[in-house]
Structures are given as structure tokens and as C-alpha cells.
N, C-alpha and C positions, 0 to 999 in steps of 0.2 A: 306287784313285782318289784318295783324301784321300792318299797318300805322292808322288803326281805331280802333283796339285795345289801341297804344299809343297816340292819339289823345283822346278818352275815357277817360283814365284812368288820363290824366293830368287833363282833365274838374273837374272830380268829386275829384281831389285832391285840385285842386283851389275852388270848391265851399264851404270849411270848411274852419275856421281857424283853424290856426295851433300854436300849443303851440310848446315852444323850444324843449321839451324832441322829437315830434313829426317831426319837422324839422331837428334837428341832424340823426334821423332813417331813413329821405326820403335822405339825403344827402348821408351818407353812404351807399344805394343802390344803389343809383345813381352810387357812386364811383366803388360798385360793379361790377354795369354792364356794366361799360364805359369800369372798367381792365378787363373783360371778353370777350366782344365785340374788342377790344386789341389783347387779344390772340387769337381768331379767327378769326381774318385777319390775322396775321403775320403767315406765314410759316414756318414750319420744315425747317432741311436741310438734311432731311432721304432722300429723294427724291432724290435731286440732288447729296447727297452721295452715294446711289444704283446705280443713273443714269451715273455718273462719273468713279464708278469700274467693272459697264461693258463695258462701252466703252474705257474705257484702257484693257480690258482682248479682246475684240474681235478685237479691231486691232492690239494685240501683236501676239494672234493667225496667222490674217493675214498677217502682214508681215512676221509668220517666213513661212509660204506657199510660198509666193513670194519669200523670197530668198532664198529656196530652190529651185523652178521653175527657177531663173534668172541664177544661178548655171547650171542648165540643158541645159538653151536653150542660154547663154552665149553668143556665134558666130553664132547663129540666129538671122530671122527680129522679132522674139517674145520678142528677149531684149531689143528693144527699147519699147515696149509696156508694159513691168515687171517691168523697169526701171521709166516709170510715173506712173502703179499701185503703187509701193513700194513709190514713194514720194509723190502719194496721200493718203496713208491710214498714212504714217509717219505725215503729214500736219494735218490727223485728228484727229492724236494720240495725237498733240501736242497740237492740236487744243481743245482738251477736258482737258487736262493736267491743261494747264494755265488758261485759264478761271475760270477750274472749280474750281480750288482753290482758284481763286480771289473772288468768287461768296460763297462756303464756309466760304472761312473767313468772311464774311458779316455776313453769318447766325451768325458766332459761337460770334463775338463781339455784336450780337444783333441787330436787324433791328432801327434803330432811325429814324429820321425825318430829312435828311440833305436838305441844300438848292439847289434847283434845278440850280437856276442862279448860284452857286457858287460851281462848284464839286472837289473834294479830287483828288490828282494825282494816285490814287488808283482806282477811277470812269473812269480817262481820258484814262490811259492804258487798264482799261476794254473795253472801248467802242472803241477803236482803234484796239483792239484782236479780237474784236465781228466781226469788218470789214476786218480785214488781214484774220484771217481764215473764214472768209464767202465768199470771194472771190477767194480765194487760190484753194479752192475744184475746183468749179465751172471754173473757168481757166483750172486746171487741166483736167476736163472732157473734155473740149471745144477740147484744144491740142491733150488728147490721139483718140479723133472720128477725128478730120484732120488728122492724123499720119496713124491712120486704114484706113479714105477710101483714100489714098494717097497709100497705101501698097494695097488694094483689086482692085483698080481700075488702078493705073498704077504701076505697083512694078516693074519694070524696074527701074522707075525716083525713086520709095525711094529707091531702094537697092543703087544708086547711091546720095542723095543728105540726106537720113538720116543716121546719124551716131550716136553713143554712143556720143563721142565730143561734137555733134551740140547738141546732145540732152539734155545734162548736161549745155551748155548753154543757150537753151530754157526755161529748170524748173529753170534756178538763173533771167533769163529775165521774167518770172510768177511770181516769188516772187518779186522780189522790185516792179514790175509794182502795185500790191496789197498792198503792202507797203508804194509806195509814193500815194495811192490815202485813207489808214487810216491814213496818219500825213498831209491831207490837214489842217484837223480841228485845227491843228498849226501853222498854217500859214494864218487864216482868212477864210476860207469857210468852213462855217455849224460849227458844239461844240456837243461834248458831253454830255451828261446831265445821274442823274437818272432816271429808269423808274418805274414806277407800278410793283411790288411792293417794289419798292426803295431797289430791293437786285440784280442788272444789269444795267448797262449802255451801253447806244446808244447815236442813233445820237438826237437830239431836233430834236423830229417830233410831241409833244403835244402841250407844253405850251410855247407860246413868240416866235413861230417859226418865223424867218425872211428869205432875201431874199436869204442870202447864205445859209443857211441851206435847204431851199428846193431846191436849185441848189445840193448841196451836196447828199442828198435822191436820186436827177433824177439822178447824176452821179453813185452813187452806184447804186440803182437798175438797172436802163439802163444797165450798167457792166453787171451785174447780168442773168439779163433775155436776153441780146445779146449772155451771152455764150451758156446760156441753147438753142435757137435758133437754135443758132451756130452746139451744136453737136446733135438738133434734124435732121437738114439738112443731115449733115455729116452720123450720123449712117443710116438713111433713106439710102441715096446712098447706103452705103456700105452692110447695107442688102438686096436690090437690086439686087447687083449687084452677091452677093454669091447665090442667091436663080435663077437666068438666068443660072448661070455655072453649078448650081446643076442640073438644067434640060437641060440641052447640056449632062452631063455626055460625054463628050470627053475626057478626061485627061487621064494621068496615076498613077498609086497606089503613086508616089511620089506626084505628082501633087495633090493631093485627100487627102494625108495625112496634105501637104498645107493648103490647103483648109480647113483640119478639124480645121484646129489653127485658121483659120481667124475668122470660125463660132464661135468658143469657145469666143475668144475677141469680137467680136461685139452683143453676147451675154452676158459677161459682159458690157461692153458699154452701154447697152440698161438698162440692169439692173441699173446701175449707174446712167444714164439720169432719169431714171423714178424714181427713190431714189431722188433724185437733187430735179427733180418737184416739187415733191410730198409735201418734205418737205422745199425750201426753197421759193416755190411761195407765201402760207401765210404772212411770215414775209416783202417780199421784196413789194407786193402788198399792205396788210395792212399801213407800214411806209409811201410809198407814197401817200395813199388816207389820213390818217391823218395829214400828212404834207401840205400837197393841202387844207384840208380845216383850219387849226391851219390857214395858213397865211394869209388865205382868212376870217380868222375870221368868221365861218360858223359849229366850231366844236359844238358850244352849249353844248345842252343836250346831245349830244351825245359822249362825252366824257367817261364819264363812259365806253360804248361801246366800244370804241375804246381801250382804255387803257387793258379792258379782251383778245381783238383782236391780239395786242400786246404779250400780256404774250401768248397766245396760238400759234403764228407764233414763237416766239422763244424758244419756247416747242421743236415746229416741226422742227425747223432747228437745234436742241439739236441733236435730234433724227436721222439727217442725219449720225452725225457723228458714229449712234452705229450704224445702216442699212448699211454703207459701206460697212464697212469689211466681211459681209456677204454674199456679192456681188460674192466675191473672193471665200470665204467657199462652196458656194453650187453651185454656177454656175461654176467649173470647168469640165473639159472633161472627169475625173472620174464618175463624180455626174450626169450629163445630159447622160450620155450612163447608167447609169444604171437606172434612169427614162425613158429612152427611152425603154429599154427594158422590164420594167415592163409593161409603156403604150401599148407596140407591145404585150409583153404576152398578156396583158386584150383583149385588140383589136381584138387578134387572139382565145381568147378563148372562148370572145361574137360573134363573127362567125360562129366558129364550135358548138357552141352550139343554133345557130339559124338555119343552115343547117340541127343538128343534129333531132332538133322538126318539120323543114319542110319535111327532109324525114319520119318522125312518122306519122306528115299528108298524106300524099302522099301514105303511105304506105296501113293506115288504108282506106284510099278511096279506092284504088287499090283491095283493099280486099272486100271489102265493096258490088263492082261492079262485082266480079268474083262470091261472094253468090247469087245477084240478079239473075247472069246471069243460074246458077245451078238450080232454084228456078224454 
């Protein structure tokens, strides 16, 4: 309707002539509605300002949980496991930090029109941040679900082969690994570019895509979606394996209390996997299928499409980083025992009050049969 309405209205503005007073009037509405049409594309940066100070407030909350917890269980197997919470929710803390003010500051200098083949070393480190911390997490998750079903399923061998030591060089071996795979684009595979709406940078998965850069997409997503794999295997195992022991019930009260910590982490774990998913399959899926066709020259009309696809995958993987810490907040062993209890209350009180109506039945039969029988 609005393409036949302007298609219309140009006709019957071409079928008259136009005197000058009359063409200065159509020009300046024109100019109107072009600065209008302007500002309603270009974005606020209220959004990503609300979005940036909550997810600094909820993972300042969560790490101080964790390092109260890691305080606690210090010379327990639970600190190897506090010890990669507390340097993933640190990673998304930071993770939100930087970006988010590189992406601010955009708003606040005003959205322009820069060149895609030529981006600002302000774009280059964005787009390299985009990829350190979007890989960072996802590593991390991978590690803490090997670590967990390596602890539920032979805790013999971790109590003997993990250590605090090895662990702290595990999470500096995660970080450069993620590191040197966002400074390839320095070195000749794949480039950064702006995207839609030219206020974040990634990798060139639209416009001019070539062959490194679609090598570069397969590298990162592959990364990506290997880890999420990685710890859906891993926590599968590992709750498994706690739900076999739950129903042996052979243990003893130490044993059990054990046991309650491992449920607790791979219940985090789970939560964390399905946050991961959730939010960064979008982004990692979308870049690949646009990059596959950008190269193959097959993006066409669908570009548009794509480009919305884009901004809403890196919405969602925004989002990852304020759902983490969450993770921590609600799913602890305080929080899950007293949901558990509430569920057992209901449970047990939609019981007694369905025995309560079938003895009312029963009753009123009973009665019912003793009048006949008088009768």
C-alpha cells in the first residue's frame, strides 16, 4: 500500500507543471521526509545503555556469590568448578564492558555512513572483541562440563589429575586460544567490516565476501558450535550418571551430601548450555548462511533479510551475557531446595486433597447403600 500510495502520488505530481514557487515546496518536503525517514532508521543508544547496566549489575552480583562460595569450598573438588564460574561470568563482565562502550560511543558521535571496505581501528578492535568474547564464554562452558563429568563419573582420576595449578592454566590456555583465532583477521584470513546498522562490527559475512573470510566464519562458528556439542555430550554424561546413583541410593550421608554438589553444578551447567544455545546459535548460524551465499554470489534480494537476521543474532548473543549470571543467582542449592519444597508441598497437598474428595465419594456411596438397604 505505502509503494502504490508513492508511486501515485509521483504520477499525478508529474502530470502538471510546475512553476518555481511550487518546485522549491516539493523539494523541501522531499528534504523533509528523507531527514525524517533518517531518523527513523538510525537508533537510540537507550537500549544498549539499559542493556549494558544491567548486565554489569548482574554479573557484579554474581561474582560476589562465587567468591563467597569459593571462600567456602576453597580445599574442595567444588573449587575447581567456582574457580571457571568466577572466570566466566568475569569474561562476561568484561565482555559487556568493552564492547559496550565501543558501540556507545558510536551512538553518541552519531551514526554516519563509513566505508565498509575501509574500517576505523575502532571497528577493527570491535570486531575482534565481538570474537574473543564470543568465544571465551563458550570455551569456558565446554571446559567446566569436561571437568564436571570427569569429577561425577571417575573422581578418583580428577581428585588426582585436577588441581587449582592446572586449572589456572587451563582458563590462560582458553584465553589466547580465543585470542589468537580474533587477531587471524591481522594476519590475512577474513577482515572486519561495519554491519547494519553501521553501529558494530564483525567479521565480512555481507558485502565482497571472499575466500578467507568464509574460511574465517567456518573457523569461528565450527569453534563455536564444537564447544556447545562438546558440553551438550559432557553434561548429558554427567546427568546420567548422578540420576543411576540417585536410584542405587547406596551411599552414605557424606557421600549424598557429595552428590548434592555435583547435582547443584550440573544443574548450573545445564542452565549455562541452554543460555549458550539459545542465544548464540542465531548469530553463529545466520553469519554462516550469509557468508555462504555473499561468496557464492546468491545473496540477491535477500540481503535485506539477512542484514535484520544479523542484528537480531547479535541481540541475542548480547543477551547471553546478562542470562549468565543468572544462571548462578537462581540455580543454587539454596534456591532449588526451596523450589523443591514448594513443588513437594503442592504435590503433596493436590493428593491429600484428591484422596480427601475420593473418601467424600466413597463415603456418600456407602451411605447412600446402607439407606437402600433400611428402605
Amino acid at each position: 500500500m505505502l509503494a502504490m500510495q508513492h508511486y501515485n502520488t509521483s504520477g499525478i505530481i508529474a502530470s502538471f507543471p510546475l512553476s518555481n514557487q511550487t518546485t522549491m515546496v516539493q523539494e523541501s518536503g522531499v528534504n523533509a521526509v528523507s531527514h525524517d525517514a533518517t531518523n527513523q532508521s538510525n537508533p537510540t543508544g537507550a537500549g544498549a545503555g539499559i542493556s549494558m547496566t544491567l548486565g554489569i549489575l548482574f554479573n557484579v552480583v554474581a561474582l560476589f556469590i562465587l567468591a563467597k562460595a569459593y571462600n567456602r569450598f576453597r580445599r574442595r573438588s567444588k573449587a575447581t568448578f567456582l574457580l571457571f564460574a568466577s572466570s566466566l561470568v568475569a569474561t562476561d563482565l568484561a565482555g559487556h564492558v568493552i564492547p559496550g562502550a565501543l558501540v556507545l560511543s558510536r551512538y553518541s558521535d552519531g551514526i554516519a555512513d563509513p566505508d565498509p571496505s575501509n574500517p576505523d581501528a575502532s571497528c577493527l578492535f570491535l570486531g575482534s572483541c565481538m570474537v574473543f568474547f564470543g568465544l571465551c564464554p563458550l570455551f569456558l562452558g565446554c571446559a567446566m562440563a569436561a571437568e564436571r563429568c570427569l569429577g561425577v563419573t571417575k573422581p578418583l582420576l580428577h581428585a588426582r589429575l585436577v588441581t587449582t595449578a592446572r586449572t589456572k592454566i587451563a582458563l590462560a590456555l582458553i584465553w589466547l586460544l580465543a585470542l589468537c583465532v580474533a587477531l587471524l583477521p591481522f594476519f590475512g584470513l577474513g577482515a572486519y567490516t561495519h554491519q547494519y546498522p553501521r553501529t558494530w562490527c564483525f567479521i565480512r559475512v555481507m558485502e565482497k565476501t571472499q575466500a578467507t573470510d568464509l574460511a574465517f566464519v567456518i573457523l569461528f562458528s565450527g569453534l563455536a558450535l564444537s564447544s556447545l556439542a562438546s558440553a551438550f555430550v559432557c553434561n548429558t554424561i554427567s546427568g546420567i550418571t548422578l540420576v543411576r546413583a540417585r536410584l542405587k541410593k547406596k551411599s552414605s550421608s557424606r557421600r549424598s551430601s557429595a552428590r548434592s554438589h555435583d547435582t547443584e553444578m550440573v544443574v548450573q551447567l545445564v542452565g549455562i548450555m541452554v543460555t549458550s544455545c539459545i542465544c548464540w546459535s542465531p548469530l553463529l548460524i545466520f553469519g554462516l548462511m550469509s557468508a555462504t551465499r555473499s561468496y557464492r554470489k546468491t545473496l540477491g534480494d535477500d540481503m535485506d533479510t539477512y542484514k535484520s537476521l544479523m542484528v537480531t543474532g547479535v541481540r541475542m548473543a548480547t543477551c547471553n551475557q546478562i542470562l549468565d549470571p543468572w544462571v548462578y543467582i537462581l540455580l543454587r542449592r539454596a534456591i532449588l531446595r526451596k523450589i523443591y519444597r514448594i513443588t513437594k508441598r503442592q504435590a503433596s497437598f493436590k493428593t491429600s486433597k484428591f484422596y480427601s474428595v475420593r473418601w467424600d465419594v466413597n463415603s456418600f456411596q456407602s451411605s447412600e447403600k446402607n439407606s437402600v438397604k433400611k428402605i
